[in-house]
C-alpha positions as CSV (number, residue, x, y, z in Angstrom):
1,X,6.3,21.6,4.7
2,X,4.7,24.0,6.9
3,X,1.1,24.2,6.4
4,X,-2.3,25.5,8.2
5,X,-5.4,24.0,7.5
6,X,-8.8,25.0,8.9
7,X,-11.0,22.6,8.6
8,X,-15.0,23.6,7.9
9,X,-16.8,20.8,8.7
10,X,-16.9,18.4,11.8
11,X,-16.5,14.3,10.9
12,X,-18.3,12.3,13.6
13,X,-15.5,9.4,13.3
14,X,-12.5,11.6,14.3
15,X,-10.4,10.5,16.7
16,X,-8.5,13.5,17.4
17,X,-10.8,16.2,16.5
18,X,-14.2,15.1,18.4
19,X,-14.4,17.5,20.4
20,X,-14.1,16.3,24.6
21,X,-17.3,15.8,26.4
22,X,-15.7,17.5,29.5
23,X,-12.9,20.2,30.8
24,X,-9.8,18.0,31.8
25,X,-9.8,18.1,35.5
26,X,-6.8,17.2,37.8
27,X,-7.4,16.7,41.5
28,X,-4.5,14.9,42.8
29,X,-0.9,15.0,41.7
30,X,-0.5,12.4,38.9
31,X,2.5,10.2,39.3
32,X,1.7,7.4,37.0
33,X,2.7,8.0,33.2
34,X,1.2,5.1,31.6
35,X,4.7,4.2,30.8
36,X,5.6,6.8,28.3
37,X,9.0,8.2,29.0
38,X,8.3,11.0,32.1
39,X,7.9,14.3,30.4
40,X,6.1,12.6,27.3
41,X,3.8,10.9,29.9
42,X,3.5,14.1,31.8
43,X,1.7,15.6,29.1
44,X,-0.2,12.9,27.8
45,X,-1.6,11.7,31.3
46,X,-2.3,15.5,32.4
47,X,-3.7,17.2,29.2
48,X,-4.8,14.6,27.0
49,X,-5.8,11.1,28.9
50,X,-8.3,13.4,30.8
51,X,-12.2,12.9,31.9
52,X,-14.4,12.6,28.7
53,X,-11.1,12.8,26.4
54,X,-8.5,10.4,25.4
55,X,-9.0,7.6,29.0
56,X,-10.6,4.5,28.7
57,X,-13.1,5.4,30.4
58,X,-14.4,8.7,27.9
59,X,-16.3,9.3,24.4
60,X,-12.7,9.3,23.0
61,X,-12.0,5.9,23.5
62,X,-11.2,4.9,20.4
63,X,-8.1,7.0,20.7
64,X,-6.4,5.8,24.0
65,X,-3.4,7.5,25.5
66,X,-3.5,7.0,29.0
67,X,-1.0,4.3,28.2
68,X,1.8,3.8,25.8
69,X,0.7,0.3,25.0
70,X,-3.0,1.2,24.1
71,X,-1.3,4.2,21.8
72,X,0.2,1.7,20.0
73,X,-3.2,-1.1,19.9
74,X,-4.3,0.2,16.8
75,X,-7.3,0.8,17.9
76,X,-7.8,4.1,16.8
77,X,-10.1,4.6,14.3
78,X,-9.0,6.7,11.6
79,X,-5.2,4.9,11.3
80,X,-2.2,5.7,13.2
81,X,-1.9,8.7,15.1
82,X,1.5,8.3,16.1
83,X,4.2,6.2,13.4
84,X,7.5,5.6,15.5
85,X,10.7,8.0,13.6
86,X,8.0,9.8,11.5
87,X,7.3,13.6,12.5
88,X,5.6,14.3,8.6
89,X,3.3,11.4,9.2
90,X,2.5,11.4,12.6
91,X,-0.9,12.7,12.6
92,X,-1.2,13.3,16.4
93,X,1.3,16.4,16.2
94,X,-0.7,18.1,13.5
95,X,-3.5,18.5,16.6
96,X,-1.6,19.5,19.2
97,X,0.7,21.9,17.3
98,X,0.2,25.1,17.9
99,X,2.9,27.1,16.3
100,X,2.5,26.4,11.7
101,X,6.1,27.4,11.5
102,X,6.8,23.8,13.7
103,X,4.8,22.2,11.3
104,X,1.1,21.0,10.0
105,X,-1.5,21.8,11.6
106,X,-5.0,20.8,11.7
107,X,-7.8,22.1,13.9
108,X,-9.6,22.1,16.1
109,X,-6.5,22.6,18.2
110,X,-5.6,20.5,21.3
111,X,-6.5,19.7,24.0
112,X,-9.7,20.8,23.3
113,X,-12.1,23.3,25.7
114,X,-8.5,23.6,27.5
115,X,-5.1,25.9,26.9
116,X,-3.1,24.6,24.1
117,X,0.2,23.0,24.1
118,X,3.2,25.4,24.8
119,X,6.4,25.4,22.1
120,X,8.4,23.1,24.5
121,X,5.7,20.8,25.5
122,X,5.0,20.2,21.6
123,X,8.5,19.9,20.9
124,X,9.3,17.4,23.9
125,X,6.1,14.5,21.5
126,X,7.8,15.7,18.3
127,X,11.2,15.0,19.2
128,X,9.9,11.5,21.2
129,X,8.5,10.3,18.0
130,X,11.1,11.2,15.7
131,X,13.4,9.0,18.1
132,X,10.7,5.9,17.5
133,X,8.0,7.1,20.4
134,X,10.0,4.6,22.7
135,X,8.4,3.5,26.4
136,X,9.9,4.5,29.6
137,X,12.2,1.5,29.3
138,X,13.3,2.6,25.7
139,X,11.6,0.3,24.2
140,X,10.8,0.9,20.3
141,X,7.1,0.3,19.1
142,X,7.0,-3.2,16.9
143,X,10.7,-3.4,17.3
144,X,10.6,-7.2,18.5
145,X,11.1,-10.3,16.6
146,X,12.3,-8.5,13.4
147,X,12.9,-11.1,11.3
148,X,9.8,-13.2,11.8
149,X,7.0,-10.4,12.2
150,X,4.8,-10.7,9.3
151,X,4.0,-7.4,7.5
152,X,2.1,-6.2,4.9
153,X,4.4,-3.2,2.3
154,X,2.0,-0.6,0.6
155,X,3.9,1.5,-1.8
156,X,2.5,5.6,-1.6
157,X,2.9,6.7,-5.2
158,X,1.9,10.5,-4.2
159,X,4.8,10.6,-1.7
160,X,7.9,8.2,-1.9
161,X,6.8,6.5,0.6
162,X,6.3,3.2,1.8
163,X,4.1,2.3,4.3
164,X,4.3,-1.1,6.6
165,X,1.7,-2.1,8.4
166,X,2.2,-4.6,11.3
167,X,-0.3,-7.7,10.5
168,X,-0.6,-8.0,14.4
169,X,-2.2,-4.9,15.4
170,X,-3.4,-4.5,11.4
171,X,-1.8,-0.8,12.0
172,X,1.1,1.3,10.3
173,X,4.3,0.5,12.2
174,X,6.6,2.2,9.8
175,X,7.2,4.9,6.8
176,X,10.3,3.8,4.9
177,X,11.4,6.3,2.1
178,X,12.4,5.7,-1.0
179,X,13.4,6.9,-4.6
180,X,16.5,9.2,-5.1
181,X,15.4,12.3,-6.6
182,X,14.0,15.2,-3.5
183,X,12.8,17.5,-6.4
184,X,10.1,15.5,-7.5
185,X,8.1,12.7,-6.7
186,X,9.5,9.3,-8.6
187,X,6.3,7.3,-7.8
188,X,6.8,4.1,-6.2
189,X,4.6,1.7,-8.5
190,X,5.2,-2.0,-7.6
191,X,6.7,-3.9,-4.7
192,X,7.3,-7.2,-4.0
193,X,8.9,-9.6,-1.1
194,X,10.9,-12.0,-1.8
195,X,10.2,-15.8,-1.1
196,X,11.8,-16.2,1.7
197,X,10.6,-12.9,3.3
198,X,14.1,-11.2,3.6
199,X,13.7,-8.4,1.3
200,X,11.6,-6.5,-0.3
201,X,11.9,-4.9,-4.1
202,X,10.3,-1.9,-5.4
203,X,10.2,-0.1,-8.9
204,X,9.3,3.6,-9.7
205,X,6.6,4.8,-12.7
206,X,7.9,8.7,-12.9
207,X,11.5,8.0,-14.0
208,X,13.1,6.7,-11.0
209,X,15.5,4.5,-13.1
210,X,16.5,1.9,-10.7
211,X,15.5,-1.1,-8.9
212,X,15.9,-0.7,-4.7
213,X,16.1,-3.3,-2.6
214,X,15.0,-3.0,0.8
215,X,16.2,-5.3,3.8
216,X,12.7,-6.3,5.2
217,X,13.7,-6.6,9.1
218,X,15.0,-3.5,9.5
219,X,12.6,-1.5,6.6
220,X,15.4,0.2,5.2
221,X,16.8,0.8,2.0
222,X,19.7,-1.1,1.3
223,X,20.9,-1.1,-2.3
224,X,19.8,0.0,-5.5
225,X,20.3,-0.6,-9.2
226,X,20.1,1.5,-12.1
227,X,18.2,-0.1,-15.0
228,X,17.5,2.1,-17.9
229,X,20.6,1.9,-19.8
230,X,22.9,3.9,-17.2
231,X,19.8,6.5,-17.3
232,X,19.5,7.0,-20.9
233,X,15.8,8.0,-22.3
234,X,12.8,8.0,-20.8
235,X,11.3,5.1,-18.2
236,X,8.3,4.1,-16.6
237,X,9.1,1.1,-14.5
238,X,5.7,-0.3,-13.3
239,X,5.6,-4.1,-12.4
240,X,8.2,-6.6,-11.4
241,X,8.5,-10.2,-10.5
242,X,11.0,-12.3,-8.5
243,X,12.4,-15.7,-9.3
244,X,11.0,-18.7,-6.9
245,X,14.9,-19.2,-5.3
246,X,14.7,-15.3,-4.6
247,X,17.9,-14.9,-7.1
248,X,16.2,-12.8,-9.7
249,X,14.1,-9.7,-10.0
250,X,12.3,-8.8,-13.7
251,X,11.0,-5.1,-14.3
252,X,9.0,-3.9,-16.9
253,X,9.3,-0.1,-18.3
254,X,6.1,0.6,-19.7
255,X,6.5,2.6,-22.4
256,X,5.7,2.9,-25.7
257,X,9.2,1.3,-27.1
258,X,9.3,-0.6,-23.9
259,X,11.5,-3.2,-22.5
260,X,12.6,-5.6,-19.4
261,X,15.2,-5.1,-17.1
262,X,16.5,-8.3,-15.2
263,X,18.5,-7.9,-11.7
264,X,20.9,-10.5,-10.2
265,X,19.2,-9.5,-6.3
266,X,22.1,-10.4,-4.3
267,X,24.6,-8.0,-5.5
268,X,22.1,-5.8,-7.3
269,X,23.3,-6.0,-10.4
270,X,21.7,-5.1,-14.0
271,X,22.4,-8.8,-15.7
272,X,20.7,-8.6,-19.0
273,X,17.8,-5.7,-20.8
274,X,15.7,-7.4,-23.2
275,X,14.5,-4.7,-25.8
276,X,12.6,-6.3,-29.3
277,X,11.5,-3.8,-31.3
278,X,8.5,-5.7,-31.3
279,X,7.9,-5.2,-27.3
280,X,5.2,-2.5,-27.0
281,X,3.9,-1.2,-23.8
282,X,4.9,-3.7,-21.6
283,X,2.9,-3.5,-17.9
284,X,2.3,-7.3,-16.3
285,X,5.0,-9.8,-16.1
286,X,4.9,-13.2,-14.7
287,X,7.6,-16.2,-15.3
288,X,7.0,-20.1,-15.1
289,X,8.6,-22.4,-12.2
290,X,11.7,-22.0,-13.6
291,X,12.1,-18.6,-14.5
292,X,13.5,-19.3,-17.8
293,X,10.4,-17.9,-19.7
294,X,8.8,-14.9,-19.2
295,X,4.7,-13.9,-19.8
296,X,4.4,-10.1,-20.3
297,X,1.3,-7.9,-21.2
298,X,1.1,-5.6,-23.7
299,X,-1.2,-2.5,-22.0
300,X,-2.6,-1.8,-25.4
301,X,-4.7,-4.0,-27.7
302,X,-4.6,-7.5,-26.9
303,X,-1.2,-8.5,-27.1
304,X,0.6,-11.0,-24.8
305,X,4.2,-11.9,-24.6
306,X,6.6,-14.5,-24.2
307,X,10.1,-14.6,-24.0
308,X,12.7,-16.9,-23.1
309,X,15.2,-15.8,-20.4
310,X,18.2,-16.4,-23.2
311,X,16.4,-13.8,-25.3
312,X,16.3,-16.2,-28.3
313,X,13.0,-16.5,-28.3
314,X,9.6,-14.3,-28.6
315,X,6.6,-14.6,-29.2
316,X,3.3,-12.5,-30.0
317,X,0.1,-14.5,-28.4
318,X,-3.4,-13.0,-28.9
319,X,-5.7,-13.0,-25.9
320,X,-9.1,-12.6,-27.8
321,X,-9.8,-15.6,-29.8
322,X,-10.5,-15.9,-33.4
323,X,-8.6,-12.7,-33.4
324,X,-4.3,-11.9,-34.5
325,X,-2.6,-10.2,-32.2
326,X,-2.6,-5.9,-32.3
327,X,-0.3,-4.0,-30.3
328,X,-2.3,-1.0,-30.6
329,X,-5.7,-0.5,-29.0
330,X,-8.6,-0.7,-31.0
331,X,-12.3,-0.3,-30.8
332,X,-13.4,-3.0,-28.2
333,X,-9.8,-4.4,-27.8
334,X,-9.2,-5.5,-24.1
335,X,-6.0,-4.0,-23.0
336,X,-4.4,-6.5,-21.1
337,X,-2.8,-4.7,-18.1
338,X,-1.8,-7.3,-15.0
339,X,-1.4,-10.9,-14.3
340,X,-1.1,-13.9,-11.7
341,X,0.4,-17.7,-12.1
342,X,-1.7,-20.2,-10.8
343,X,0.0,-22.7,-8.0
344,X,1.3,-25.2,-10.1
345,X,2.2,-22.5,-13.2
346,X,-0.3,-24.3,-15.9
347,X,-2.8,-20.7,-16.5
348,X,-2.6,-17.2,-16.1
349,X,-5.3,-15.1,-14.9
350,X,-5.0,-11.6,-17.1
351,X,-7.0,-8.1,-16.4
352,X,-8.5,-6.5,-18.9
353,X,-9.0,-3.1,-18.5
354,X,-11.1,-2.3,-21.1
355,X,-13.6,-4.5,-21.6
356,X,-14.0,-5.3,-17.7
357,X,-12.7,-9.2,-17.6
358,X,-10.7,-11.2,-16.4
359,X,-9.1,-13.8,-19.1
360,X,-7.7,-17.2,-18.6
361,X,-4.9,-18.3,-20.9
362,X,-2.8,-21.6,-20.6
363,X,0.5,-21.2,-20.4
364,X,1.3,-24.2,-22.1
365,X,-0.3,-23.6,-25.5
366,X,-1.3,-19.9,-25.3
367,X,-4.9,-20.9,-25.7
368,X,-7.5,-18.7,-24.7
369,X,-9.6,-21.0,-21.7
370,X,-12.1,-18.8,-20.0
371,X,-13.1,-15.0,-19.8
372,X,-14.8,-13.8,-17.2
373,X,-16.8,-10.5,-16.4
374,X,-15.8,-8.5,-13.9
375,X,-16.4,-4.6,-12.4
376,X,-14.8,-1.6,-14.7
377,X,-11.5,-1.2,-15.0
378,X,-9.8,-4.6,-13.3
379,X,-6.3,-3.6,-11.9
380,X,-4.1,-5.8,-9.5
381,X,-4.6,-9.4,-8.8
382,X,-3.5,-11.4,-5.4
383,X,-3.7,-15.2,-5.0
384,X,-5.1,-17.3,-2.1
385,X,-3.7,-20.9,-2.4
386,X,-5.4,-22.1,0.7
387,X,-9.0,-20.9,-0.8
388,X,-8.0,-21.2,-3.9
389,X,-9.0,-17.8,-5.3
390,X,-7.9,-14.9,-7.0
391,X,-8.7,-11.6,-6.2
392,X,-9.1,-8.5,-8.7
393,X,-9.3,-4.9,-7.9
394,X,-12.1,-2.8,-10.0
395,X,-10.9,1.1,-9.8
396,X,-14.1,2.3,-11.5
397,X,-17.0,-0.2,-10.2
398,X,-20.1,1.5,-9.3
399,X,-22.1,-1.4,-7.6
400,X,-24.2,1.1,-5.7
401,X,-24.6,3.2,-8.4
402,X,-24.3,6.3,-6.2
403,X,-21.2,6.7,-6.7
404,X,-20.2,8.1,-3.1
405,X,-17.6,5.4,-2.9
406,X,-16.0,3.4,-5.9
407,X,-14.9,0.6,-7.0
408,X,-15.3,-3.1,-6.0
409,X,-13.1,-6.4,-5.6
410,X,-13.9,-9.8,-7.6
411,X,-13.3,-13.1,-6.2
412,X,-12.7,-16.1,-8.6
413,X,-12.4,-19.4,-7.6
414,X,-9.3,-20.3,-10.2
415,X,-10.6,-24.4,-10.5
416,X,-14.0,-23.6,-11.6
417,X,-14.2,-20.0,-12.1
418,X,-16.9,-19.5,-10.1
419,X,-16.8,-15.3,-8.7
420,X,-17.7,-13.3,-6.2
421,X,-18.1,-9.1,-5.4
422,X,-16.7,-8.0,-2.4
423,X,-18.1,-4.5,-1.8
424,X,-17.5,-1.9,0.1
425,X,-16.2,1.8,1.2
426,X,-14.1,1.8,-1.5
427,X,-12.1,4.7,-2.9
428,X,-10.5,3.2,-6.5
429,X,-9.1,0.4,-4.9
430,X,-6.3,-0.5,-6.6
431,X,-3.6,-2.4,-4.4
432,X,-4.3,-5.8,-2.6
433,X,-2.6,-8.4,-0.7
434,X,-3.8,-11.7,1.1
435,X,-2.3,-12.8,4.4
436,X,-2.9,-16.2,4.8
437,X,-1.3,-16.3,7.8
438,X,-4.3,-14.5,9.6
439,X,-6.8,-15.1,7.2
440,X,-7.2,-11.8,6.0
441,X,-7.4,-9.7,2.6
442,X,-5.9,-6.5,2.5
443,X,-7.4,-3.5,0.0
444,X,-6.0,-0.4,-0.6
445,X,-8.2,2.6,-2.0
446,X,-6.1,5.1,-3.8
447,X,-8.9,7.7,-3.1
448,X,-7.7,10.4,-5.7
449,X,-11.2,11.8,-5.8
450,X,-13.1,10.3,-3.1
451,X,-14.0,11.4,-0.2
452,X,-12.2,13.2,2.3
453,X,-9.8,12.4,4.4
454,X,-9.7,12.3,8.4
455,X,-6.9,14.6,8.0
456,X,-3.7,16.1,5.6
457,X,-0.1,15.8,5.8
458,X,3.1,16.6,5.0
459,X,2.6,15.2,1.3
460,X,0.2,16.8,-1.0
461,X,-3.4,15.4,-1.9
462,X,-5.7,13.7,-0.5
463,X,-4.8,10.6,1.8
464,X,-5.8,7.4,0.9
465,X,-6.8,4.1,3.2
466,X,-6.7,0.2,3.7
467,X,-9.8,-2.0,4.8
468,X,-9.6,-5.5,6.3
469,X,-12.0,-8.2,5.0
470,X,-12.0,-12.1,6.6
471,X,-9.8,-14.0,4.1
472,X,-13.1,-16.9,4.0
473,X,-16.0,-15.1,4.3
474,X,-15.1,-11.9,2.2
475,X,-16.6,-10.1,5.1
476,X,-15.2,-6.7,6.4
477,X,-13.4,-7.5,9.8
478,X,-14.8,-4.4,11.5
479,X,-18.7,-3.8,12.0
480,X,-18.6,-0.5,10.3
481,X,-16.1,-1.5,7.1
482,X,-13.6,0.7,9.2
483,X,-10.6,2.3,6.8
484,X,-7.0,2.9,8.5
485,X,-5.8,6.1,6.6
486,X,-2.6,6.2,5.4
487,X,-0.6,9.0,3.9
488,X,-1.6,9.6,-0.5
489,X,-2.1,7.2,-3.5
490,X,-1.6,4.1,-1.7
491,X,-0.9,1.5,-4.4
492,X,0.6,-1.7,-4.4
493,X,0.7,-3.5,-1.9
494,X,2.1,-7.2,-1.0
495,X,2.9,-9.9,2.0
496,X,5.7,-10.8,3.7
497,X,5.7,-14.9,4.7
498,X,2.6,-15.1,2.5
């Protein structure tokens, strides 16, 4: 995509449009390239690692790139300026391009108060970061330890995208693509790691009728599985859960005639669909410890369902007590839309789009045990074992009642259902993920119609972000609630080695 945009208005936090304090000066030869490879270093060091610019030592410190290894620190304040094989996404070469037929660009132009870029000095960072931005030893960005580096997936449903962020340097270490279909965007919905941290799985809401599986030390794509009837009819295949031994992936299609796809993950094959007529709209899925009964929402009314993994049984539950079931919406009728297992599988924890709670339902006897209030429009849930709490992204939550930013995220305690609001710079957040391993909650804002972003890309519409908030105090990490953009419609997101 080759597009020119002109910016006009100035953002204070950018990191590579504020504008340099001084003129880059050189007064003795450089020979030191802050191990990039030579000519990539030559540029870098010369033109853009200068007095009052991009040095540790200038205004622009937040973006330094006076060495490879504070490039890659993820310090920089808006996200990753440079992702290792991704030209589209890179948003460094949107500032220093100065030819629109090469690519994006975004202005002001770069090096700033100084000549720009020529066509072969551009062309010499593009063609370094398609080939992974390597050092001068050829060494690849987050390359090491590939099958123990925990990583956090977050599916980009405006661009086929997925991104993977390195739980390390909490920055984007990766783009993987995904879906089939070039001439149109198939939406990546939901994705999920396996147990054991070896793959990954993700499912598509804009008729991408298959399951992909993606080999999570390597991030790519490396099978795939049609499950809508050999492509037959329409699909919509939002949420999908794994089997405990890893062995078995379950996909709903939400629509209105809807019905569950199971996968046998280690040849990828389509091993039963499970189609009642009675099945109507179904969105959440959840299994027991055994995976040999299923717990599915119905996205209108206030339907729940069960099913047994032999497809001999089925059953309607109602989640509103005193109530029969309805699998159509109604006035005041709580459209169930997501939900979580506890630990030890006795409750689920069920958003309720609609009426702005959270119910608890026992998965034993179906019983309705607790509802609890929560901010407008309740989306995706993520478990903490070690705190013992579930939390619940609120799209529509207006806590400050300005509604600059939107949205909010609720933390239950699932023993005694105690809650919390995490608020924030939020955008409609609607992904999240806990990382146990470094204490830390991950939120994604979709930020369809929030504010704008640091900067566009090679995808249409407006870019979205992640924040980072202390796993145990529900603080933001950063003094300023910083958000790492990403590229648009970040949506799901999930752990590896949770």
């Amino acid at each position: 995509m080759r597009i020119l945009i002109r910016l006009s208005f100035v953002l204070t936090s950018l990191v590579l449009i504020n504008a340099c304090k001084h003129k880059p000066t050189t007064t003795t030869p450089i020979t030191e390239y802050g191990n990039f490879p030579e000519p990539v270093g030559k540029i870098f060091v010369s033109k853009c690692a200068t007095a009052g610019c991009h040095n540790d030592k200038s205004q622009e410190a937040d973006l330094i790139m006076s060495s490879w290894e504070h490039l890659f620190s993820g310090n920089a304040a808006n996200g990753a300026p440079v992702v290792p094989f991704s030209t589209d996404y890179s948003s460094l070469l949107y500032f220093i391009n100065p030819d629109s037929s090469l690519g994006v660009v975004s202005e002001p132009l770069m090096p700033r108060d100084a000549p720009p870029l020529s066509r072969e000095e551009y062309l010499t960072i593009r063609d370094w970061v398609a080939k992974g931005a390597p050092d001068k030893n050829g060494n690849v960005p987050f390359s090491s330890k590939p099958d123990t580096r925990q990583k956090i997936y977050l599916t980009m449903g405006g661009c086929d995208l997925i991104g993977v962020i390195d739980a390390e340097t909490k920055t984007l270490m990766r783009y993987i693509k995904v879906g089939k279909d070039d001439t149109r965007t198939e939406n990546p919905h939901n994705v999920k790691f396996s147990p054991d941290g070896r793959y990954a799985y993700v499912c598509f809401s804009n008729g991408g009728d298959y399951l992909q599986k993606i080999d999570a030390s390597t991030d790519q794509v490396v099978g795939e599985v049609n499950i809508n009837y050999g492509g037959s009819g329409s699909s919509s295949f939002n949420v999908l859960t794994i089997s405990p031994d890893g062995k078995q992936v379950l996909v709903s299609d939400w629509v209105e005639q809807g019905k569950l796809a199971l996968v046998r993950t280690e040849d990828m094959t389509l091993q039963r669909i499970y189609n009642p007529a009675e099945l109507r709209s179904p969105h959440g899925v959840a299994a027991n410890a055994t995976f040999d009964t299923f717990f599915v929402t119905g996205q209108s009314g206030n339907t729940m369902y069960r099913i047994s993994a032999n497809g001999r049984d089925f059953k309607r539950i109602s989640i509103v007590e005193g109530r029969e079931w309805a699998d159509a919406a109604y006035p005041g009728s709580p459209n169930p839309h997501d939900l979580i297992m506890t630990p030890d599988y006795s409750r689920y924890f069920v958003t309720c789009e609609a009426t702005a709670e959270v119910r608890v339902m026992d998965a034993h006897t179906d019983k309705l045990l607790k509802v609890i209030n929560v901010g407008a429009k309740p989306q995706e849930l993520a478990i903490s074992p070690k705190t013992k709490t579930i939390f619940v992204t609120c799209m529509e939550d207006m806590p400050d009642g300005t509604g600059k930013f939107r949205g909010s995220v609720y933390a239950i305690n699932y023993e005694d259902y105690t809650t919390k609001v995490i608020t924030g710079k939020f955008a409609q957040p609607h992904g999240i993920a806990v990382d146990e391993q470094n204490g830390i909650l991950y939120v994604a804002s979709t930020n369809t119609s929030g504010p704008p972003a640091h900067h566009v890309s090679a995808c249409a519409g407006n870019n979205g972000y992640y924040q980072l908030y202390d796993l145990y105090s529900h603080k933001p990490l950063s003094v300023n609630d910083r958000r790492y953009e990403v590229s648009v419609q970040p949506y799901s997101a999930a752990t590896r080695f949770q």
